[in-house]
PLY file of the C-alpha trace (Angstrom):
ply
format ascii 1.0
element vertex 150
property float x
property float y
property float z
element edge 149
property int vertex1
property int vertex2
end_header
0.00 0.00 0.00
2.61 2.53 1.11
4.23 2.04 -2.48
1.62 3.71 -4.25
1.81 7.05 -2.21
4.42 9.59 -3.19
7.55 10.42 -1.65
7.34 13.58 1.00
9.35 15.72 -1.23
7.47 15.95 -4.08
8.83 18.43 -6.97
8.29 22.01 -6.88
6.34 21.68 -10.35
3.82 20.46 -8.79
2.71 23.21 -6.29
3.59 26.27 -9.18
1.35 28.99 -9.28
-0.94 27.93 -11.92
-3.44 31.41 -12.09
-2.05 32.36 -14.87
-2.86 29.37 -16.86
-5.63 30.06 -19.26
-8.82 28.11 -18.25
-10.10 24.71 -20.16
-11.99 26.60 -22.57
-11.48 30.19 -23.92
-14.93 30.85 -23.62
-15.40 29.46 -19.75
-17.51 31.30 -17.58
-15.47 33.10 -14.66
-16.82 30.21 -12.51
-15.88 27.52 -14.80
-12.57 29.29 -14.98
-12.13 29.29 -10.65
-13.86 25.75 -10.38
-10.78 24.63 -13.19
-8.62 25.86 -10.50
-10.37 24.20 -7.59
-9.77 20.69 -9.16
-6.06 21.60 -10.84
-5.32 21.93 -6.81
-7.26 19.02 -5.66
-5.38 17.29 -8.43
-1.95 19.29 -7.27
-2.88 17.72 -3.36
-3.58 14.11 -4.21
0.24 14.12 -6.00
1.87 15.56 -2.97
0.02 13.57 -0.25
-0.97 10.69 -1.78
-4.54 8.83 -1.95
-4.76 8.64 2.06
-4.07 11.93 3.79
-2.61 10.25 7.40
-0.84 8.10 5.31
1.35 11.02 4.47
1.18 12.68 7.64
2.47 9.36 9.19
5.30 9.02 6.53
6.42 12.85 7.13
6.75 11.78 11.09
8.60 9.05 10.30
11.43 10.87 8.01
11.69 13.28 10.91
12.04 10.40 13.52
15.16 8.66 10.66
16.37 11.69 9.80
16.08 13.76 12.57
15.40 16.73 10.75
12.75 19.13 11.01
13.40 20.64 7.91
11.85 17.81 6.19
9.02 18.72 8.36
8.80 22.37 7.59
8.94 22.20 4.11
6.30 20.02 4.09
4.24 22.59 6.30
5.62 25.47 3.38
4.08 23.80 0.09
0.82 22.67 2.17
0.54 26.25 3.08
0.75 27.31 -0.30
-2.17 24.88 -1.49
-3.42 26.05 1.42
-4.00 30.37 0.56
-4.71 29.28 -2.97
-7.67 27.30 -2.27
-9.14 30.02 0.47
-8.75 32.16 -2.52
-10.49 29.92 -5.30
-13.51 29.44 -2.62
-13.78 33.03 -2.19
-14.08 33.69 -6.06
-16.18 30.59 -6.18
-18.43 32.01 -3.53
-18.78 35.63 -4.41
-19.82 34.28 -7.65
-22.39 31.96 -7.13
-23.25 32.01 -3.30
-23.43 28.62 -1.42
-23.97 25.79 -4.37
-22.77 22.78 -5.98
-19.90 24.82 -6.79
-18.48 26.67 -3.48
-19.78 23.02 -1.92
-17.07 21.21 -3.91
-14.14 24.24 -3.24
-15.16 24.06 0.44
-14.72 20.37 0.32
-11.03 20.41 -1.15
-10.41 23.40 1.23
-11.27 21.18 4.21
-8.69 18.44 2.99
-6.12 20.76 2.62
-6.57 22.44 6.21
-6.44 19.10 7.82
-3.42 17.44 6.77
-1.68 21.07 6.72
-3.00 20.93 10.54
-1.30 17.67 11.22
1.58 18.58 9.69
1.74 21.74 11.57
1.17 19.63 14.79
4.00 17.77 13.95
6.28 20.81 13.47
5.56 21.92 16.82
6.52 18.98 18.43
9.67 18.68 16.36
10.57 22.19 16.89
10.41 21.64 20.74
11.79 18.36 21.59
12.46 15.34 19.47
11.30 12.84 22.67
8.14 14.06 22.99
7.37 14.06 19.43
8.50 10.22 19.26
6.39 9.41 23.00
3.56 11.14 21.17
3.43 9.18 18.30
3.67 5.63 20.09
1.18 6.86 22.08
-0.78 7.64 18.75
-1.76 10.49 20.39
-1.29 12.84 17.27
-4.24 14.15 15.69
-3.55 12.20 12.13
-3.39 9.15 14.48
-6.74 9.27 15.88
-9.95 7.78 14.59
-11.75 9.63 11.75
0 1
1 2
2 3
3 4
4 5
5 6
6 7
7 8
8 9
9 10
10 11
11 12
12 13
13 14
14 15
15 16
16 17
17 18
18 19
19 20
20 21
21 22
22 23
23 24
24 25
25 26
26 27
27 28
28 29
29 30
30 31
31 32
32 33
33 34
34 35
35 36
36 37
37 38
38 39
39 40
40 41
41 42
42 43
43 44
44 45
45 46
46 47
47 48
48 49
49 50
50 51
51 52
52 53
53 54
54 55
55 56
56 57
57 58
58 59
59 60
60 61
61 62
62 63
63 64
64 65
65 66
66 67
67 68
68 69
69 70
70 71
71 72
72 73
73 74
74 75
75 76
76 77
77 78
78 79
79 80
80 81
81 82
82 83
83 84
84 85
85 86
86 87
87 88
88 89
89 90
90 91
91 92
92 93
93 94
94 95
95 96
96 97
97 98
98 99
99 100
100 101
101 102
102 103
103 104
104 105
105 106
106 107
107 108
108 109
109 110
110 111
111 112
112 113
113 114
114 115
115 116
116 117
117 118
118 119
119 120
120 121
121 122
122 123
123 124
124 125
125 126
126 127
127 128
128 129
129 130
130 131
131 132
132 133
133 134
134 135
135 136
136 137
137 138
138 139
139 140
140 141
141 142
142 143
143 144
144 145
145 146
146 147
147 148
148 149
């Protein structure tokens, strides 16, 4: 299972700054045109983190714990957060467009995915940046927010 999910680092391509890409059709609506850009990052997410978001979580812990390195961590935190203010922005468009629909529905979903694995990953961070026993008693305790039911 763990084979099929991408490695932590994933390349920079992946997380550009797509806005200025034209959207799928010339002649899109300005909704079609944000909702493009809704599933571009959805698309963008599932590459970095994989089909199973504590999967990823879990395998960024564990390259801190071999590696003892919380940069690994951190930059982790730094392209989430990126996904992260693009998507607040796409649902913003999305809404101020169309109001609560299908649409801003479907950009507040993908929002919510990206918030909570950046949130674990942040979680993780903190721990790291503090003391690298307590981040390793936490997680055999499973006691981290990715490692608690759903």
């Amino acid at each position: 299972m763990a084979e099929n999910i991408p490695k932590a680092g994933a390349p920079k391509a992946l997380l550009e700054d797509q806005d200025s890409r034209p959207p799928a059709a010339t002649s899109a609506s300005p909704l079609a045109m944000w909702m493009d850009r809704v599933e571009r990052l959805h698309r963008n997410l599932r590459r970095e983190i994989g089909d199973n978001p504590q999967d990823y979580a879990d395998r960024i812990c564990l390259e801190f714990f071999q590696h003892r390195d919380k940069d690994l961590v951190m930059e982790s935190v730094v392209r989430l957060g990126k996904l992260q203010t693009k998507i607040y922005r796409y649902s913003d468009r999305v809404y101020s467009l169309e109001g609560v629909g299908p649409e801003y529905e479907r950009a507040a979903q993908v929002s919510t995915e990206v918030c909570l694995v950046t949130g674990w990953v942040e979680e993780i961070l903190c721990l790291a940046m503090v003391d690298f026993e307590s981040a390793e008693a936490q997680y055999a305790r499973k006691a981290f927010g990715f490692q608690c039911k759903q």
